[in-house]
C-alpha positions in Angstrom: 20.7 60.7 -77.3 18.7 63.3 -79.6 20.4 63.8 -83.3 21.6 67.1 -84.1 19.8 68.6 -87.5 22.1 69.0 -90.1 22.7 72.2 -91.5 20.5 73.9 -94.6 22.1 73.2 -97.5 23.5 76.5 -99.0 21.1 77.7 -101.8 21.8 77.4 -105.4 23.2 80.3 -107.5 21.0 80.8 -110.3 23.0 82.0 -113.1 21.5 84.4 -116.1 23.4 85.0 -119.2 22.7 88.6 -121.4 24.6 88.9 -124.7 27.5 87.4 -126.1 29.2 86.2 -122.5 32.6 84.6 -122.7 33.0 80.6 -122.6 33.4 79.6 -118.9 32.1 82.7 -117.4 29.0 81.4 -116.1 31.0 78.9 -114.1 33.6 81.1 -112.8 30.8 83.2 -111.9 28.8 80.1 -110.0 32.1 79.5 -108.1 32.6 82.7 -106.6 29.8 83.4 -105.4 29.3 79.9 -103.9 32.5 80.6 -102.2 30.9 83.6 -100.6 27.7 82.0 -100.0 30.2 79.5 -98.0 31.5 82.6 -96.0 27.8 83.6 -94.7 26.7 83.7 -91.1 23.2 83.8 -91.6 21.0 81.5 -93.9 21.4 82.8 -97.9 18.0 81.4 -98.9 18.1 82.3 -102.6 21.2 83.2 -105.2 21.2 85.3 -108.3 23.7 86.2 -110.6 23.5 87.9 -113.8 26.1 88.6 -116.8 25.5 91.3 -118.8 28.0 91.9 -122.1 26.8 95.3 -124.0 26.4 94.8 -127.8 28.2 98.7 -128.0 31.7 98.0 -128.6 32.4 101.8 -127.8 30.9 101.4 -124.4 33.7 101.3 -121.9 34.0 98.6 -119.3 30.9 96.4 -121.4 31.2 93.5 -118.9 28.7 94.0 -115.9 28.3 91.3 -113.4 25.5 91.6 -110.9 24.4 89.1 -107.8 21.5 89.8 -104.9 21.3 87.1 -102.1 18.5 86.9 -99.9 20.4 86.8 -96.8 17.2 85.1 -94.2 14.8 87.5 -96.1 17.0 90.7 -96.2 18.3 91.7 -99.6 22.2 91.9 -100.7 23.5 93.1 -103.8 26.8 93.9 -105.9 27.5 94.9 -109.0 31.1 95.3 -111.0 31.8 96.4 -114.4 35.3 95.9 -116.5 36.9 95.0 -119.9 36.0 91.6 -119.3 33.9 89.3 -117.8 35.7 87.2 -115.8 37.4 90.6 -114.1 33.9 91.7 -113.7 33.5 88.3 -111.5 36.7 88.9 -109.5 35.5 92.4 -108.5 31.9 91.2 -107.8 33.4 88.4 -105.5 35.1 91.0 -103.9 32.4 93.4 -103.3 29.4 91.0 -102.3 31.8 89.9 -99.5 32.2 93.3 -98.5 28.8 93.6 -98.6 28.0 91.0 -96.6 30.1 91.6 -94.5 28.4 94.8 -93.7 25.5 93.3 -93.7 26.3 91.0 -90.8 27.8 94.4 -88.9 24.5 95.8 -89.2 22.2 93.2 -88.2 24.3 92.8 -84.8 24.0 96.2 -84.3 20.6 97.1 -85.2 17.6 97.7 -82.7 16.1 94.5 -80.6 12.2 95.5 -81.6 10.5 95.8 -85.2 9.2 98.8 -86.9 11.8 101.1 -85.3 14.6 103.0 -88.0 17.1 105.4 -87.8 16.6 109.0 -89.4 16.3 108.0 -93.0 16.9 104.4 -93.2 15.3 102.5 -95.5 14.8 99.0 -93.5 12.5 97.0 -95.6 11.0 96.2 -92.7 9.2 99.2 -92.8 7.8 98.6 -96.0 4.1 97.6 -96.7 3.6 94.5 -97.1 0.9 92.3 -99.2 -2.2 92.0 -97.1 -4.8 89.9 -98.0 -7.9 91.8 -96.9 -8.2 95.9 -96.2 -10.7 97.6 -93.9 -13.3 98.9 -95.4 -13.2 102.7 -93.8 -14.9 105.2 -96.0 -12.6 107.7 -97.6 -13.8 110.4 -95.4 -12.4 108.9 -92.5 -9.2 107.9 -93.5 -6.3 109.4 -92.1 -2.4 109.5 -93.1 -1.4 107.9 -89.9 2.0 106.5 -90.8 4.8 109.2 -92.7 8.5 107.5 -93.4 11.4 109.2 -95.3 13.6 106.9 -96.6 17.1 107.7 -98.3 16.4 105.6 -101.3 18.6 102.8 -103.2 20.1 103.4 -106.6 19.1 100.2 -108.3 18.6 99.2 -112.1 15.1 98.5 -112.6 15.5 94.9 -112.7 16.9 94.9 -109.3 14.0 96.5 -107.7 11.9 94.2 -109.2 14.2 91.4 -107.7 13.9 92.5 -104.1 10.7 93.6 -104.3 9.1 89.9 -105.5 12.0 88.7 -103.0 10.4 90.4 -100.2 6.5 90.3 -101.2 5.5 94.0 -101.5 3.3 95.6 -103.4 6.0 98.4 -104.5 9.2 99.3 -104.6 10.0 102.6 -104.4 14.0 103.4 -105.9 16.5 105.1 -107.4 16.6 104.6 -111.0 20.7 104.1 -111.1 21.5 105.8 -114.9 18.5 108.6 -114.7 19.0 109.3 -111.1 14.9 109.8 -111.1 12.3 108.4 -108.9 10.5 105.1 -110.2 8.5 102.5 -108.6 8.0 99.3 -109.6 4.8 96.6 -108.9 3.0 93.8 -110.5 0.0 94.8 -112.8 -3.1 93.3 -113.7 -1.8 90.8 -115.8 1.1 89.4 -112.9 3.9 91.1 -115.1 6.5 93.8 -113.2 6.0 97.2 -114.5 7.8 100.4 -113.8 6.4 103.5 -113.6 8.2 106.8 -113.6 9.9 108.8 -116.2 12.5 105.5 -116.7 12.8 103.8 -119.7 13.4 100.0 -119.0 16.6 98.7 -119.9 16.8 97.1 -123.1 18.0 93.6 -121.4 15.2 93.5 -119.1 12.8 91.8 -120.6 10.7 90.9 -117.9 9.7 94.9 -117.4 6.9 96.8 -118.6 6.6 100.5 -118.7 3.4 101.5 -117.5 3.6 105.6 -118.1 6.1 108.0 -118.9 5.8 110.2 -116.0 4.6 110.5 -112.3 2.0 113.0 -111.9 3.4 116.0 -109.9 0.5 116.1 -107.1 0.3 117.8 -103.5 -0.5 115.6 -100.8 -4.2 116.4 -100.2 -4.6 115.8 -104.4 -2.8 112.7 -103.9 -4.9 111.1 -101.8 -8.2 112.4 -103.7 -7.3 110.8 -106.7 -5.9 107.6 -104.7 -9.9 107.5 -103.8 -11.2 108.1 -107.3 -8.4 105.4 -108.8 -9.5 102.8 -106.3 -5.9 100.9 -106.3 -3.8 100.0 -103.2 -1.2 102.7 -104.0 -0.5 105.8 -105.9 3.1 107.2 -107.2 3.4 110.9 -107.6 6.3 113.8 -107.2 6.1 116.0 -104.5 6.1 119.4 -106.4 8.3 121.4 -104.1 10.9 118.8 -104.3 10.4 116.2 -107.4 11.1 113.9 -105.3 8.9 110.6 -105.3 6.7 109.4 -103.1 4.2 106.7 -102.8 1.0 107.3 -100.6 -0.4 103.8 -100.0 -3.7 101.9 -98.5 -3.2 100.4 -94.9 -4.3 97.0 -94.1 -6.4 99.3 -91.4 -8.2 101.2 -94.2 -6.0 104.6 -93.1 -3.1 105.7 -95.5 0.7 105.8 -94.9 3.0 107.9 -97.0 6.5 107.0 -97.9 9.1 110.1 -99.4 12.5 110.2 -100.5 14.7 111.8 -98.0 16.6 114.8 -99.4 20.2 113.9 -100.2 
């Protein structure tokens, strides 16, 4: 009679602490979220909280708790503020079931093939991944052969680093979530995460560099020219109708494909 495998054991929650966090919050944080993790239908193969206490004593609501699962290679994320830090856990339990709940909803009801997306869904699917090798096709036969519009996520900085190391890209194109601008974020020369876009890191991300102040405002054909000149895998610019951002990339085929930020 053949064994049955045992199930994956649920993945650890990797706890990080910013500022002066309360005695015991860590903990009460770790058990929450493993309790959701518990709840999951789908394999969670990585676990992230972090605390966040703001040195401002006049900022209101200066405990922020944040979590991002990988839920089988799809991100899911929740954040919660309050007085306190241990509140900011209770709403965070709350909201990362929610969300994963409606995570689960979506999977069960999304499209049987890859590579297919409603009007302005951001499926990171759809995203570019890291290739190893591109075709060599001279610039002038390059085409832009594959447009998306996205509706993009409003994410700290941090967190689209997070999902976009989770999910191997080469960018991440978001929402900064205090500025409401455009930013992208990728690994530089040196391995490091860097932002680009007129964001200022947050001071409690240390792990981000700023790379510019601004995006250059460009149209398309003066995108991809200097795309050719720079001689990098992608280039971040505003559309100058819009200001929105948009990143106009190199294919794995040697062609381009343009991502832009759907208009709200």
């Amino acid at each position: 009679m053949a064994s049955r495998r045992a199930p994956a054991a649920p993945a650890p929650v990797e706890v990080t602490q910013r500022g002066e966090v309360p005695a015991g919050a860590a903990d009460h944080a770790r058990s929450k979220v493993e309790h959701v993790v518990r709840l999951a239908h789908e394999p969670i193969l990585a676990a992230r909280v972090v605390l966040t206490m703001s040195p401002d004593p006049a900022v209101e609501r200066s405990a922020r708790a944040e979590a991002s699962f990988d839920v089988n290679g799809t991100p899911v994320r929740a954040h919660a503020v309050a007085d306190d830090m241990f509140a900011a856990v209770d709403l965070l339990e709350e909201k990362l079931e929610r969300n994963l709940v409606q995570h689960g909803d979506r999977q069960r009801s999304r499209h049987r093939w890859i590579g297919e997306a409603s009007t302005h869904e951001w499926r990171h699917g759809d995203l570019p991944t890291q290739r190893t090798a591109t075709f060599p096709r001279p610039p002038e036969q390059r085409e832009v052969v594959r447009r998306k519009s996205f509706a993009l996520q409003e994410l700290t900085p941090d967190e689209a680093a997070f999902d976009m190391d989770l999910l191997g890209h080469d960018f991440y194109l978001f929402t900064d979530l205090r500025s409401g601008k455009d930013a992208v974020v990728y690994r530089n020369g040196d391995g490091r995460f860097a932002l680009q876009g007129d964001v200022v890191p947050y001071a409690e991300h240390e792990t981000l560099v700023s790379a510019s102040s601004a995006a250059p405002s460009l149209s398309e054909a003066d995108a991809i020219a200097r795309l050719n000149l720079s001689g990098e895998g992608f280039l971040f610019y505003l559309d100058p109708d819009s200001g929105r951002g948009r990143v106009l990339y190199l294919r794995y085929d040697g062609h381009y494909g343009l991502i832009t930020a759907a208009e709200s």
